[in-house]
LUMTIKE-739809 format. One line per 2 residues: number of its first residue (from 1); their letters; for each residue x, y, z of C-alpha. Coordinates in steps of 0.05 Angstrom, whole numbers, plus 5000, padded with zeros to 4 digits. Example, Ala and Ser with C-alpha at 12.3 -4.5 7.8 and 13.67 -1.06 7.14 Angstrom:
1	as	5246:4910:5156 ~ 5273:4979:5143 $
# end
This chain:
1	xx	8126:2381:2184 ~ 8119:2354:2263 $
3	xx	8153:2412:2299 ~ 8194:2371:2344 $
5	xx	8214:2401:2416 ~ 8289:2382:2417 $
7	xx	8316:2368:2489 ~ 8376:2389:2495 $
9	xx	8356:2456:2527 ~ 8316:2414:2581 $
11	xx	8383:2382:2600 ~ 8412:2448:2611 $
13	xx	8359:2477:2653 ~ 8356:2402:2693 $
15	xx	8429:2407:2708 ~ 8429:2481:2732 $
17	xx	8371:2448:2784 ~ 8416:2399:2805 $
19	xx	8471:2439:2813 ~ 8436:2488:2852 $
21	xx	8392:2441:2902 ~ 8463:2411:2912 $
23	xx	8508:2477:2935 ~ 8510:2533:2959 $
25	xx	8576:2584:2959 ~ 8591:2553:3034 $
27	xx	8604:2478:3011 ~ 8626:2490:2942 $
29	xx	8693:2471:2926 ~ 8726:2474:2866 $
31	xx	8781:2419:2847 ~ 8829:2413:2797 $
33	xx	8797:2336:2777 ~ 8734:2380:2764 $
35	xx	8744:2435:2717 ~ 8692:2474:2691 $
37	xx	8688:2470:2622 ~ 8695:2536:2582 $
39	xx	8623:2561:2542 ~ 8661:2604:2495 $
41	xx	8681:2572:2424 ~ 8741:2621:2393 $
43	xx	8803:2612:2368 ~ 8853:2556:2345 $
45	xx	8834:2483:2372 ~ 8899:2451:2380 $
47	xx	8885:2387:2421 ~ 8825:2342:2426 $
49	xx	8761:2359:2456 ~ 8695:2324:2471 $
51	xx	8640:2388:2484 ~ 8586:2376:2537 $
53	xx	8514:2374:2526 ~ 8488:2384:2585 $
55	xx	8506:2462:2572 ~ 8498:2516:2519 $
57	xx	8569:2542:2484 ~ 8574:2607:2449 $
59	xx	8613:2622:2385 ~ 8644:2687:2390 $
61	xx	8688:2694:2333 ~ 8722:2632:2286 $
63	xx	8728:2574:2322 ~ 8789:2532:2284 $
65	xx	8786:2463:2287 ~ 8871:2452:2273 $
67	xx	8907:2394:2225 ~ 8911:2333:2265 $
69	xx	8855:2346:2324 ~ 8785:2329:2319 $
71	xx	8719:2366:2357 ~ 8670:2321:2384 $
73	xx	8596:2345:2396 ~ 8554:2293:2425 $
75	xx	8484:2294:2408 ~ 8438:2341:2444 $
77	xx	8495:2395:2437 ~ 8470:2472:2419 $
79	xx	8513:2520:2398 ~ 8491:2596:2396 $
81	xx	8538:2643:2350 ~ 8537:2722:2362 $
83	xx	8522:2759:2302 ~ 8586:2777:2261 $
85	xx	8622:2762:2184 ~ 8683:2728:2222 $
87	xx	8634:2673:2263 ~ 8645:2607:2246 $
89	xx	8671:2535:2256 ~ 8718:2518:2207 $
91	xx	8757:2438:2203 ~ 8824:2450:2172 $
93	xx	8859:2394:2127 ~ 8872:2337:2172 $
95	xx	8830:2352:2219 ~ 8760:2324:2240 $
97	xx	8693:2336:2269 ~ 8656:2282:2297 $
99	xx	8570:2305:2299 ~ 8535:2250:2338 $
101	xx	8463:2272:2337 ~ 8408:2234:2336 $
103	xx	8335:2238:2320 ~ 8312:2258:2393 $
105	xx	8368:2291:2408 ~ 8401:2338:2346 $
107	xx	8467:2376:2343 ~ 8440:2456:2337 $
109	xx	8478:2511:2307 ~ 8451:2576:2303 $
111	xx	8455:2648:2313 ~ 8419:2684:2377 $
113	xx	8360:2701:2341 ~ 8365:2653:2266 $
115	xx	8362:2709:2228 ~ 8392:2698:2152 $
117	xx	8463:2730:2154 ~ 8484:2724:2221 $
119	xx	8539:2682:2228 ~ 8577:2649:2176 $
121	xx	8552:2567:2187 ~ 8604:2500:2184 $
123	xx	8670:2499:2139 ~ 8704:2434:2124 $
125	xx	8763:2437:2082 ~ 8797:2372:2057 $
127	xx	8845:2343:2010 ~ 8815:2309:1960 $
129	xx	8810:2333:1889 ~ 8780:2395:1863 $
131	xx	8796:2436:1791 ~ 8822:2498:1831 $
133	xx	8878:2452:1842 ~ 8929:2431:1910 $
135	xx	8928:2470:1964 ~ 8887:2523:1945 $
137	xx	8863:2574:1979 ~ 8792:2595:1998 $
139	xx	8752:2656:1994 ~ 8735:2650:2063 $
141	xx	8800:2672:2116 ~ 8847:2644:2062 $
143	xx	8840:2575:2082 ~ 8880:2522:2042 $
145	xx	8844:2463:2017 ~ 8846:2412:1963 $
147	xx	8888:2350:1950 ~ 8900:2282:1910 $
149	xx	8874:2237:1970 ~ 8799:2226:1943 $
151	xx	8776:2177:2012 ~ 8805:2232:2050 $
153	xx	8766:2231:2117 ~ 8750:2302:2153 $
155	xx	8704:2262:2206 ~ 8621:2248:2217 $
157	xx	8564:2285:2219 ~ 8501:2255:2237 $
159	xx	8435:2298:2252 ~ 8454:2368:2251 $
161	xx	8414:2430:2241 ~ 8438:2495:2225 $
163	xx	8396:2562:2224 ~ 8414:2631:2206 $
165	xx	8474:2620:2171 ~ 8499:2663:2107 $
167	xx	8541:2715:2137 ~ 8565:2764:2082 $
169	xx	8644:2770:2069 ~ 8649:2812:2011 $
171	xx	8602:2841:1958 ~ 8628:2772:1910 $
173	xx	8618:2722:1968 ~ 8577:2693:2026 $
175	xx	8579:2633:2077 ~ 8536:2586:2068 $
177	xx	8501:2541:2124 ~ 8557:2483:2107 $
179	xx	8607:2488:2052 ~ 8646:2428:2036 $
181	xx	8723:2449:2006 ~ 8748:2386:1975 $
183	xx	8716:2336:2033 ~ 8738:2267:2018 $
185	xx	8690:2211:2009 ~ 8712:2181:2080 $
187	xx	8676:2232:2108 ~ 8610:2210:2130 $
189	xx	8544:2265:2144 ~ 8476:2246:2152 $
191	xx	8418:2273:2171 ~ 8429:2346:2162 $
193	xx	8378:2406:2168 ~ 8397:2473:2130 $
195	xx	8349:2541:2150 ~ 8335:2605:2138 $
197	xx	8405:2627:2109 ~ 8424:2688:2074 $
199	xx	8463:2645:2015 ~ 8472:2566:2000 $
201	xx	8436:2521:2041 ~ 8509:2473:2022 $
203	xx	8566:2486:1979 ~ 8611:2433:1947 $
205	xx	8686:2463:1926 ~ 8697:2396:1888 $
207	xx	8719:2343:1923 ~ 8676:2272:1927 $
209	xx	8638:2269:1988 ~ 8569:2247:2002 $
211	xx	8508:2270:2038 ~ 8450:2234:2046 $
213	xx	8378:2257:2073 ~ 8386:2336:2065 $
215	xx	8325:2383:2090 ~ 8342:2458:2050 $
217	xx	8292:2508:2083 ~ 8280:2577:2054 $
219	xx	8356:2596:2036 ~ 8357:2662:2001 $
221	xx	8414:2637:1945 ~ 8417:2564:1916 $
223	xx	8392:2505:1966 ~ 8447:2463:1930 $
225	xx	8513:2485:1901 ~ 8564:2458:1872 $
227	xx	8626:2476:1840 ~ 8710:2452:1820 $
229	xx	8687:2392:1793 ~ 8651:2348:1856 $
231	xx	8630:2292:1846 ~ 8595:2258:1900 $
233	xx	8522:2237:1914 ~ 8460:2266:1947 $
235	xx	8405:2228:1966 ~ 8339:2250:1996 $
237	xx	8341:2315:1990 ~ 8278:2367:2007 $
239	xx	8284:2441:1993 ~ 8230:2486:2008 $
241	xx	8225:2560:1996 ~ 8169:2603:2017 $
243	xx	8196:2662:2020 ~ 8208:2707:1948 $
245	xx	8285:2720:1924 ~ 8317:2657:1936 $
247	xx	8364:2640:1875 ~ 8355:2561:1859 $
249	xx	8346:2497:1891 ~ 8403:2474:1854 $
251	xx	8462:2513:1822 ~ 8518:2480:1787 $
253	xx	8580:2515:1757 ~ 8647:2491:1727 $
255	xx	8669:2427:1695 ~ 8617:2371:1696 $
257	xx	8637:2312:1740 ~ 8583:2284:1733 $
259	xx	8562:2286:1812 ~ 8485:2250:1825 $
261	xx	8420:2267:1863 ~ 8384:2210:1877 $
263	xx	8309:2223:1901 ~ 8307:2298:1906 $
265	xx	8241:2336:1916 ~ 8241:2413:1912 $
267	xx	8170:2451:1935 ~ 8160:2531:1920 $
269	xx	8111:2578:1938 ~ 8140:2635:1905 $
271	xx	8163:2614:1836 ~ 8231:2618:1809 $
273	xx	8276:2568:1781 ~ 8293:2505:1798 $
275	xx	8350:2470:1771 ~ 8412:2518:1737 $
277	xx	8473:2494:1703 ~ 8529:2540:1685 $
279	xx	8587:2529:1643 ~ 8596:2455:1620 $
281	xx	8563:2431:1693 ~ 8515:2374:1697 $
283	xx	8484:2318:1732 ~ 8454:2249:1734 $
285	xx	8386:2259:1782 ~ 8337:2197:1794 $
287	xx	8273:2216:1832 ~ 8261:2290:1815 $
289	xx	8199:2318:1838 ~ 8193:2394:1826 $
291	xx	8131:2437:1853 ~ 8116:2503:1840 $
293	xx	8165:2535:1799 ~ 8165:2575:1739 $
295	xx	8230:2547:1711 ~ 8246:2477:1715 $
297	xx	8313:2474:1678 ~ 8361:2538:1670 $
299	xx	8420:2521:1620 ~ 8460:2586:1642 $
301	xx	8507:2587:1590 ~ 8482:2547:1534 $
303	xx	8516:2488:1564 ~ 8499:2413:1530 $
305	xx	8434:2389:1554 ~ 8470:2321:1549 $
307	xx	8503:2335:1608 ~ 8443:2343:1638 $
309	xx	8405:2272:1649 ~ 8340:2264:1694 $
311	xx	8310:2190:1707 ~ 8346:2163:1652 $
313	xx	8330:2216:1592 ~ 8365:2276:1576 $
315	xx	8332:2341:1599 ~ 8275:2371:1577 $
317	xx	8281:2451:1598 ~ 8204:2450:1567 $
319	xx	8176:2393:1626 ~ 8155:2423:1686 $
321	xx	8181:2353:1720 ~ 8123:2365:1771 $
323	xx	8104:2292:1807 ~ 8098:2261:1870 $
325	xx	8142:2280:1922 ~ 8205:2230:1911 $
327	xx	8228:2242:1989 ~ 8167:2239:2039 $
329	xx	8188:2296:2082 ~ 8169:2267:2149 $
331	xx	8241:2239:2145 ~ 8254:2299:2164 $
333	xx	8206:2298:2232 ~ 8271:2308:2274 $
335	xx	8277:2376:2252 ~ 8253:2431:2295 $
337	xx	8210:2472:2245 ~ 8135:2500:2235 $
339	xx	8134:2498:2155 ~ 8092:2448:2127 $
341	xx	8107:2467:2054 ~ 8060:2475:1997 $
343	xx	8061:2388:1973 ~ 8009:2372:1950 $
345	xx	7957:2317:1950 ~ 7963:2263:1906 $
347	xx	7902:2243:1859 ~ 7899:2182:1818 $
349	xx	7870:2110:1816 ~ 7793:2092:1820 $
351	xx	7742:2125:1852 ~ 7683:2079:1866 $
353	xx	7649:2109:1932 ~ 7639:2192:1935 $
355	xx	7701:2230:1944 ~ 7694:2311:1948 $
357	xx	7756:2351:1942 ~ 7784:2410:1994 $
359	xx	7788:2478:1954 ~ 7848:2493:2013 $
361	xx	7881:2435:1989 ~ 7939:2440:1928 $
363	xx	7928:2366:1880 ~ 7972:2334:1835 $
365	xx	7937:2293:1785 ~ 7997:2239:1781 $
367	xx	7968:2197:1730 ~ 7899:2175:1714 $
369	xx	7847:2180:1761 ~ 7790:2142:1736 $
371	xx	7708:2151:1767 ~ 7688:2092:1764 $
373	xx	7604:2058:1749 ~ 7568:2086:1820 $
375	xx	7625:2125:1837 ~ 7624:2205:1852 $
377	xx	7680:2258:1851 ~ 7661:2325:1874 $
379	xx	7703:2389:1856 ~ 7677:2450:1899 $
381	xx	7687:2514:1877 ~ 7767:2547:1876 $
383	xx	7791:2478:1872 ~ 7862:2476:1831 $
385	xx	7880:2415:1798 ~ 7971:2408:1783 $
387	xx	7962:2359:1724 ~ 8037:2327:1714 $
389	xx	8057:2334:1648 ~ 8065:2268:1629 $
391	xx	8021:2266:1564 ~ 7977:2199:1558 $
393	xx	7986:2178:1624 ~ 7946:2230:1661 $
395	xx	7868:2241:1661 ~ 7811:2252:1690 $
397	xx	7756:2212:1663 ~ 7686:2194:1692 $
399	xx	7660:2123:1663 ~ 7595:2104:1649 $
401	xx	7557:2104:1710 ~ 7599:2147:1751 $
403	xx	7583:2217:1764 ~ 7622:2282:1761 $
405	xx	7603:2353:1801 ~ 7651:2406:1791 $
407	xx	7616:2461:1828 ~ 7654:2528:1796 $
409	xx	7632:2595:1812 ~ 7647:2659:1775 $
411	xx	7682:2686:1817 ~ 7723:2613:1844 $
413	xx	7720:2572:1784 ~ 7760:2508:1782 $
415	xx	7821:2503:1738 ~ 7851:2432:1716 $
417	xx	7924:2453:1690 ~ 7999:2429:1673 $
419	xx	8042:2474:1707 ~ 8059:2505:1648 $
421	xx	8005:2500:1614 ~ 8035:2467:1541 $
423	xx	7994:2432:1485 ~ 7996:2367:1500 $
425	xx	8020:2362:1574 ~ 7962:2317:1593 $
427	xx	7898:2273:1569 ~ 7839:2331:1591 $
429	xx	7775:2308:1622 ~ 7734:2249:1595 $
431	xx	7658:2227:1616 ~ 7622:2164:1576 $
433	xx	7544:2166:1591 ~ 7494:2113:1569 $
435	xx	7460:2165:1510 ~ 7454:2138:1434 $
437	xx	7514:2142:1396 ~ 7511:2111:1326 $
439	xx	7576:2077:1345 ~ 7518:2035:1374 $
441	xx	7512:2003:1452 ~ 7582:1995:1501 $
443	xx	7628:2022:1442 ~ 7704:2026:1458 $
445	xx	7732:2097:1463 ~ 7795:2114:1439 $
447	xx	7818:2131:1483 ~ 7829:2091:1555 $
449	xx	7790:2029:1517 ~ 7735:2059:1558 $
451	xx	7662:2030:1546 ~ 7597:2086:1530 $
453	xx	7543:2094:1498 ~ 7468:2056:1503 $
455	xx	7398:2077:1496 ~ 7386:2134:1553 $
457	xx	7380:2195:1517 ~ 7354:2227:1584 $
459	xx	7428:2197:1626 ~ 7454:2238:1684 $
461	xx	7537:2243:1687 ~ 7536:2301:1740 $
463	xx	7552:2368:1725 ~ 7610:2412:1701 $
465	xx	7602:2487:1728 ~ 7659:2546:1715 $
467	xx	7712:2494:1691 ~ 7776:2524:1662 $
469	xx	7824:2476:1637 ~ 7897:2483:1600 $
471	xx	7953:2447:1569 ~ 7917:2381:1537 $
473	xx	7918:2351:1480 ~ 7963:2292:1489 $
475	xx	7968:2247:1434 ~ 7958:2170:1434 $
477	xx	7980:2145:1364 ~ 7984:2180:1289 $
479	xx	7905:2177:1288 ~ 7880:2186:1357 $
481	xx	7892:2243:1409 ~ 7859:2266:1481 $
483	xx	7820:2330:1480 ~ 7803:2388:1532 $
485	xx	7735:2357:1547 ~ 7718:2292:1509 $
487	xx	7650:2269:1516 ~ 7626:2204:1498 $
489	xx	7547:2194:1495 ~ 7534:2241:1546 $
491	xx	7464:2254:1558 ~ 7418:2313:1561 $
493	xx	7410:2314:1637 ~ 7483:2321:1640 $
495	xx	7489:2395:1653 ~ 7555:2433:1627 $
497	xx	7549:2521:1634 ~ 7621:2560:1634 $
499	xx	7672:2520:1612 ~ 7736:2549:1586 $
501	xx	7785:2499:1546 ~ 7860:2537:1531 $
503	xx	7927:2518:1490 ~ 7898:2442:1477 $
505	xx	7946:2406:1429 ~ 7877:2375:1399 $
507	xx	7809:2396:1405 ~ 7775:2429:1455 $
509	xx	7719:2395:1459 ~ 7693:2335:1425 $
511	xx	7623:2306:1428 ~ 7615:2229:1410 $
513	xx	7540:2219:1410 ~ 7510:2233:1461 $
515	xx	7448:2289:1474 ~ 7483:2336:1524 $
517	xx	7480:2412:1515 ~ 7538:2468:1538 $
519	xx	7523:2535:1544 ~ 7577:2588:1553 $
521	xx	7643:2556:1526 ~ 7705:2589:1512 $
523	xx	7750:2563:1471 ~ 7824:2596:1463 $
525	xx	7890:2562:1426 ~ 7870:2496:1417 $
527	xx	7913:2473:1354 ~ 7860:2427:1332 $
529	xx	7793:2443:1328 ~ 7750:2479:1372 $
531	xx	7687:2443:1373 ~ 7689:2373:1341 $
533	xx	7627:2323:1342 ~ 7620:2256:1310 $
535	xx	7567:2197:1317 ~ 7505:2235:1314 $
537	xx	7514:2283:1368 ~ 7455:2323:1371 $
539	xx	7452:2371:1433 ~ 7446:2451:1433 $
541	xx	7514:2489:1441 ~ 7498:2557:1458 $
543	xx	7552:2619:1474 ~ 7601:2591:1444 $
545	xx	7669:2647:1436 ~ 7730:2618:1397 $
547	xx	7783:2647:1390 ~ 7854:2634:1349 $
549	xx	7920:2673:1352 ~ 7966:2609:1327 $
551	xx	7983:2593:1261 ~ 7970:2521:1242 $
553	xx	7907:2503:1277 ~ 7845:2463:1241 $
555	xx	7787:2496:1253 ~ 7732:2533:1295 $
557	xx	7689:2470:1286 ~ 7692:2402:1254 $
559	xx	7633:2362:1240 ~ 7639:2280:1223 $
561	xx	7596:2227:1201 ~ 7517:2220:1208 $
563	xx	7480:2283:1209 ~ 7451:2282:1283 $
565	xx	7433:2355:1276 ~ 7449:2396:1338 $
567	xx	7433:2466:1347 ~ 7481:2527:1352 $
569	xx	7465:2583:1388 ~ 7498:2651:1384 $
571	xx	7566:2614:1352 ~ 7635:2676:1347 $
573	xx	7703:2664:1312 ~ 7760:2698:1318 $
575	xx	7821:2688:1281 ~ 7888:2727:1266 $
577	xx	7915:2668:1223 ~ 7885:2648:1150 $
579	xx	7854:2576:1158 ~ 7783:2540:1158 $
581	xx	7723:2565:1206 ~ 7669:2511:1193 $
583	xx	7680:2443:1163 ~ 7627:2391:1149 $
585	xx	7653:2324:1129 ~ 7601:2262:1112 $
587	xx	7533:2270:1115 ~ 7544:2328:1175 $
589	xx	7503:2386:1190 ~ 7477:2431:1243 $
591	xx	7424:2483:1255 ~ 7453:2556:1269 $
593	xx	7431:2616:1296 ~ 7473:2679:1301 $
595	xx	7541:2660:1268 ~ 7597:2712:1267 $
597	xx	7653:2690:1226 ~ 7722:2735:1231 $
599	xx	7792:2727:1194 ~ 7784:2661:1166 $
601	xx	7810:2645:1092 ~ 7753:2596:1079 $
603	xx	7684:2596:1120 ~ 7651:2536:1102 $
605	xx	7696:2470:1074 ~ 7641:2415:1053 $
607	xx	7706:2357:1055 ~ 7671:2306:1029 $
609	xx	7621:2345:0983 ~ 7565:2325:1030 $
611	xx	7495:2365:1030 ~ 7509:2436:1040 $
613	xx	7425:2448:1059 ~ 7446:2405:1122 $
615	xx	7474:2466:1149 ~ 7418:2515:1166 $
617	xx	7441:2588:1186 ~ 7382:2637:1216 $
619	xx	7334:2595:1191 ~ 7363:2587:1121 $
621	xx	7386:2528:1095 ~ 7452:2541:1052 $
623	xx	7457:2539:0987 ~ 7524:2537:0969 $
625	xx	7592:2538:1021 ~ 7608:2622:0996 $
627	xx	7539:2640:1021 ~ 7547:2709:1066 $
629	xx	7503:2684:1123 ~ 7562:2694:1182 $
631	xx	7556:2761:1204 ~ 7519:2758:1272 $
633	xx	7534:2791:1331 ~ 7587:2779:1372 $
635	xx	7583:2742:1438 ~ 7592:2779:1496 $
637	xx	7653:2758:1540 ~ 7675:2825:1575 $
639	xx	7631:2791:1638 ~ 7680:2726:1626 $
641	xx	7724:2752:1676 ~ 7732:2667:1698 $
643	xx	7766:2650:1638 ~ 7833:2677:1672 $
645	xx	7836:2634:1729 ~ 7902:2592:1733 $
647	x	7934:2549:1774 $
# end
């Protein structure tokens, strides 16, 4: 964010100038027609009163705005609380504040030095409705509040930041930086900047008001909370938290209401949860964007998801809701901060020129970003791909002619991940190259409709180096899903070393044709198979390490259609659940070289009875599928340390 240098404290300083070129303790006279105007904010306000910009006031104690006066701050006004539980501003039933910020010039409230816990923020207490009932009194200095009057008006606020709010009162409650006690939907705020407070950013005690364009900085409780039933509207809201601790950009308790947050984007650094609904609470949210937490959805108490409804569906506690930011925080320019956040940068659409990637930068893949013929997408090493998980929509895939260079290291591979990492969160990574296939010349994939395959063998689609890559699998129809890495008629000069494929609701990878080779791949929890080829691939896989602790999962490899015959190399599979290792369907085969076989029910399934000498094992061909020929020594992966990289 633009740190902004707000001028109100200029003002101040120029008036002290002009007030000392201008007299001197000979000539100055003081006049009952020119009061000066008292700094100190305490007490009971019991008439109304404009404040003065031009100089700084101090809150020493709780400043009481009384029923039937209103407090006007014009913009440019900064107000400076000591340090203490019993510091605060507080608008009683039927009376009014009036904020008038602006976006040069905003309203500042804050303690001497904005540290969380100081003072104890803004309190506006109205009569509109709220479960707790009429007249009910508060947990902060027993103020009364609630009502039936629903447009009940307790004033304006318009561009208003408040820092180092959250004062504690008791070892059961805080302040917040504004809490809202049954405020009345005639009551207008705008524009209104929350920081660094030791509870709630806001706090709505029922009551139907609403806020729009809300900036929630690093609050150490809930950014947003709600309780009593309110039922207003929030639009464009932004909560960040950097800092570890903090509670929940949203909390809701109580009876559900049924209030609504329209375009709300909420960035972490640290973790945590997001959104948590206790009791029977709920909410109807448009626009979420959520980045960076571990917990997208907390239903406290078991409460009905139903209650619970985000861009039109009912919640899904297992979606990470990560997407593009829904509020573009430079709405928020006005406000006098140096946090940038931890958004990210937005990848999707065609590449046709050469794009390379920052490793410093965090990316959102928001839905498919295509390479397209003479294009080039370069990955350096540590780069970290956020793939939304939004099933078919999102991919990566590289198109015939384009070019791929993910540039991995051991120790700074690149990892392409959902946030959670779930089977089936996203499509994977796809390349077509211009290699035989005997699908024959510009086949249709099936995924994308995307054209490969020709008459290259030799065809160059970049290179894929220390890849790690989670949470694919995302399925298209009955018939057809994406992989980890699908690769259609990839050719030889293609060159693919270290790749790590993880929790893939389909294979992990899949060769169509093509003559490429991949040495070191590790292949963990994929619920299809491992290693699936079709149309005559006939490349060299060598160090290949598979490994399955799920039940349900096909097999270590599948084999389809003509036999192509491609070489394996040093081939181990591990499994803790009965099920297939190797199965051959067609005409299939493959030459193999140091096979070790581990915890599978069957080793070799021949599906469709096809030529069991097609498979070749040590230099053997088989004879029949029982043949004990899989005993070879185990890859070594205690180097592998790259396979743990996440996101």
């Amino acid at each position: 964010m633009k740190k902004m240098k707000l001028m109100a404290s200029y003002f101040a300083v120029l008036s002290l100038l002009i007030a000392t070129s201008c007299s001197s303790d000979d000539d100055f006279v003081s006049s009952d027609d020119d009061p000066v105007e008292d700094s100190n904010l305490t007490g009971d306000l019991e008439s109304d009163r404009v404040l003065d910009p031009s100089q700084e006031y101090i809150l020493d104690g709780t400043f009481t705005v009384k029923s039937g006066n209103k407090l006007t701050i014009p913009a440019g006004t900064v107000i400076v609380s000591k340090r203490g539980t019993n510091n605060f501003i507080a608008v009683e039933q039927g009376a009014q504040i009036d904020i008038n910020g602006s976006a040069s010039l905003p309203v500042i409230m804050k303690s001497e030095d904005g540290t969380p816990g100081d003072w104890g923020g803004l309190v506006l207490l109205g009569e509109a409705t709220t479960t707790a009932g009429v007249d009910t009194t508060a947990e902060v200095s027993q103020l009364v509040y609630g009502g039936t009057n629903d447009s009940d008006s307790s004033g304006n606020i318009n561009y208003l930041i408040i820092e180092g709010a959250g004062a504690q009162i008791n070892s059961e409650s805080q302040y917040n930086g504004l809490t809202l006690y049954s405020v009345g939907s005639g009551t207008t705020i705008k524009n209104v900047a929350i920081i660094n407070g030791a509870d709630d950013g806001v706090e709505f005690f029922g009551g139907t008001v609403s806020v729009e364009n809300l900036y929630l900085e690093n609050n150490e409780d809930d950014a947003v909370d709600w309780t009593e039933g309110w039922n207003g509207t929030v639009t464009n809201t932004y909560v960040l938290h950097t800092i570890d601790g903090f509670s929940t950009a949203v909390e809701a308790d109580g009876d559900n209401n049924n209030p609504k947050l329209i375009n709300f984007t909420a960035v972490s650094s640290t973790g945590g949860t997001a959104l948590q609904f206790k009791k029977e609470s709920g909410a109807t949210i448009t626009g979420l964007s959520l980045t960076g937490y571990e917990v997208s959805i907390d239903m406290k108490d078991n409460g009905p998801l139903e209650n619970v409804i985000i861009d039109g569906e009912v919640a899904n506690p297992s979606l990470s809701y990560v997407a593009a930011p829904t509020v573009d925080v430079a709405l928020f320019d006005w406000v006098n901060s140096n946090q940038t956040g931890a958004a990210y940068t937005i990848l999707e659409g065609d590449i046709t020129g050469s794009v390379t990637l920052d490793p410093t930068e965090r990316y959102l893949l928001n839905s498919a970003l295509r390479v397209q013929a003479g294009g080039e997408l370069i990955i350096p090493a540590g780069t970290k791909i956020t793939a939304r998980d939004a099933g078919t929509e999102i991919y990566l895939a590289v198109l015939k002619g384009g070019s791929i260079k993910i540039n991995g290291t051991a120790n700074n591979p690149v990892v392409m991940s959902s946030q959670n990492a779930q089977p089936g969160d996203w499509g994977g990574l796809t390349i077509c190259g211009d290699a035989p296939t005997t699908a024959g010349i510009d086949a249709t994939a099936e995924v994308g409709g995307f054209i490969y395959g020709g008459s290259n063998p030799a065809d160059d689609s970049g290179n894929v180096d220390y890849l790690v890559i989670l949470g694919t699998g995302a399925q298209i129809n009955s018939e057809s899903q994406y992989n980890g890495v699908s690769l259609y008629a990839v050719g030889s000069e293609t060159s693919i070393n270290n790749v790590a494929v993880l929790n893939g609701a389909d294979d992990g990878v899949e060769f169509f044709g093509g003559t490429v080779g991949a040495n070191n791949l590790y292949l963990e929890n994929n619920e299809d198979d491992s290693v699936d080829w079709t149309e005559g691939w006939n490349g060299l896989l060598t160090n290949t390490y598979v490994l399955h602790e799920i039940e349900g999962f096909s097999t270590a490899i599948e084999a389809d259609g003509d036999n192509g015959n491609p070489t394996i190399e040093n081939f181990t599979a591990i499994s803790s659940n009965p099920g297939i290792a190797l199965q051959f369907k067609k005409e299939s085969g493959a030459t193999m070289n140091n096979v070790l076989l581990s915890g599978h029910t069957t080793n070799v399934d021949m599906k469709d009875d096809g030529p069991v000498s097609n498979i070749i094992v040590d230099g053997v061909p088989l004879t029949t599928p029982d043949d004990d020929v899989f005993n070879g020594t185990a890859v070594d992966i205690s180097g592998w340390t790259w396979i743990n990289a996440r996101l």
